[in-house]
N, C-alpha and C positions, 0 to 999 in steps of 0.2 A: 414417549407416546409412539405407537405403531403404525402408521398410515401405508395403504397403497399402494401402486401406479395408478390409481384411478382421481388419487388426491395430489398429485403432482403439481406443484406452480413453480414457476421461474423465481429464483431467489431465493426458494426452500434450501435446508440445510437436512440433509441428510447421512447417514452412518452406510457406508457401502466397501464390504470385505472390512471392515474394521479400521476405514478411513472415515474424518468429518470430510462432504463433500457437497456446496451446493449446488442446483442443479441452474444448467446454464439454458440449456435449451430440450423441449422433447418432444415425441409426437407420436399418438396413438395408433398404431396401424392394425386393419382389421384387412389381414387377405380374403381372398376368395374360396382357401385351400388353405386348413391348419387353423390354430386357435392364434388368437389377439397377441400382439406386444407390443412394446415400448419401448424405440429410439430414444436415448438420451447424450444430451454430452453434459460432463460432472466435472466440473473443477476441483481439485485436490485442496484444499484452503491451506493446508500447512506449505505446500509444493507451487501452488498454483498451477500445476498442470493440467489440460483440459484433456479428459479422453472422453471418448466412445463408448459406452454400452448401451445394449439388447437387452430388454427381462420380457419375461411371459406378464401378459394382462395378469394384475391380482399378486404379485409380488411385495410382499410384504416390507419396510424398513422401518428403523426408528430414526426420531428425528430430534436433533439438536434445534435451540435456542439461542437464536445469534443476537447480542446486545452490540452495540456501539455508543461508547463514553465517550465523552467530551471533557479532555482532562488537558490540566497548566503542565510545561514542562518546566522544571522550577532550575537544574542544576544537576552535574553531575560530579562524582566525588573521582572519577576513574575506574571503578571497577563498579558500580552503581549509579541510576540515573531516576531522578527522583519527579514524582507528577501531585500536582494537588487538583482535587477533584472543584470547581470553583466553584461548586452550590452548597457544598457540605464543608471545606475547606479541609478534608482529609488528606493526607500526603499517604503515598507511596511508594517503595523503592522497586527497581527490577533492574536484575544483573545487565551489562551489557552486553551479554549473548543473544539474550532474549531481544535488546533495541535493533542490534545488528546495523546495516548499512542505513535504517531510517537514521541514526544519530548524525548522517555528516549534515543533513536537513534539518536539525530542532536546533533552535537557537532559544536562550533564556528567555521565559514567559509568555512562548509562543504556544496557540493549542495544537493539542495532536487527539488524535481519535484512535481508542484502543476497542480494538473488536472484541468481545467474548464469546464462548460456544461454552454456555453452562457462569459456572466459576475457574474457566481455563481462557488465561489469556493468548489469544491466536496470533495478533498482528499486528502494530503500530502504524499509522498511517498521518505523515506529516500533513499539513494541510497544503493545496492544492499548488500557490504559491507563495515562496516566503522571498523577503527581501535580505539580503547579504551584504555585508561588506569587503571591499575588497583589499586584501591586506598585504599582496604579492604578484605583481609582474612585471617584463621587461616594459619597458618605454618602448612607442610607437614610433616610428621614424617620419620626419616629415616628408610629407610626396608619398609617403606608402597608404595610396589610394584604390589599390586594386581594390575590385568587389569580393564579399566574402572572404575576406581572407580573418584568420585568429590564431592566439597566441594565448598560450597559458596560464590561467590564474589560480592562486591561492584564494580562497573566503575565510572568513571567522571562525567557520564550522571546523574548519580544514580541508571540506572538499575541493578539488581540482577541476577544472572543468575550461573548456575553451572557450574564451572572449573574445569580441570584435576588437581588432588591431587600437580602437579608441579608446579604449578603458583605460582608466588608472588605477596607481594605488588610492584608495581612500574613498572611489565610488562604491556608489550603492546601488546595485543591481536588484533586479525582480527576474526570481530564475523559478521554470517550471518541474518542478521535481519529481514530475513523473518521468522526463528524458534526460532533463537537466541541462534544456535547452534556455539560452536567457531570452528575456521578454523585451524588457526594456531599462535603460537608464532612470533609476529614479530620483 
């Protein structure tokens, strides 16, 4: 479907130079002197880079259809990582090219949220935060009470990430996977 600048909204998804891009931010300018246009900034959805463009008012694009599932992360075989949809209980596989660095995040049976633009899957998105366990690091030394201070740990997942000097092996952390900063001891 063909809409616009004049149908512009925040969170639209848009086809722009033969990118999917939704639109982050925009604003009508009407000078004094010349015809109308439209500042935008577009996030690149495969890239996520935000840029800048100008169009002339009445600038025409087509626009994608962004869905977001809510799917079980069942299992990975090693070169395939498998989801069932949990209202329909269909399963699906997808290489792990496609999972990419979301898999140090999905742990067995946890949801994850797969975005589509059409029947093209864009982007996995773990949920917000998961809990881990910890399966690898040095012991804390007693009296090692400075503030902030951390040391390395291994999770389940396999991801790495630094912990507070107090962690052991065998806790269970609550880590935010958008920084992959931890939350708290759980």
């Amino acid at each position: 479907m063909a809409i616009s600048t004049a149908d512009f909204k925040n969170g639209m998804c848009i086809v722009n130079n033969g990118k999917m891009c939704t639109i982050v931010e925009f604003q009508h300018v009407k000078p004094g002197k010349g015809g109308a246009f439209v500042r935008t900034k577009l996030r690149d959805i495969k890239t996520g880079r935000v840029v800048d463009y100008t169009f002339n008012a009445g600038t025409k694009f087509d626009t994608v259809r962004l869905e977001t599932r809510k799917m079980q992360y069942l299992y990975n075989d090693g070169s395939d990582f498998y989801f069932m949809d949990p209202n329909t209980f269909d399963q699906m596989s997808m290489p792990a090219e496609t999972v990419g660095d979301t898999a140090k995040w999905l742990k067995e049976n946890d949801e994850a949220s797969l975005l589509y633009a059409g029947e093209e899957l864009i982007s996995i998105e773990p949920q917000m935060f998961v809990e881990l366990e910890c399966t690898h690091t040095e012991p804390g030394f007693k009296g090692d009470t400075a503030t902030n201070t951390t040391k390395p740990a291994t999770f389940e997942t396999g991801v790495e990430l630094q912990v507070p000097t107090f962690v052991e092996i065998g806790d269970v952390l609550q880590i935010d996977t958008r920084d992959g900063r931890v939350i708290k001891r759980v």
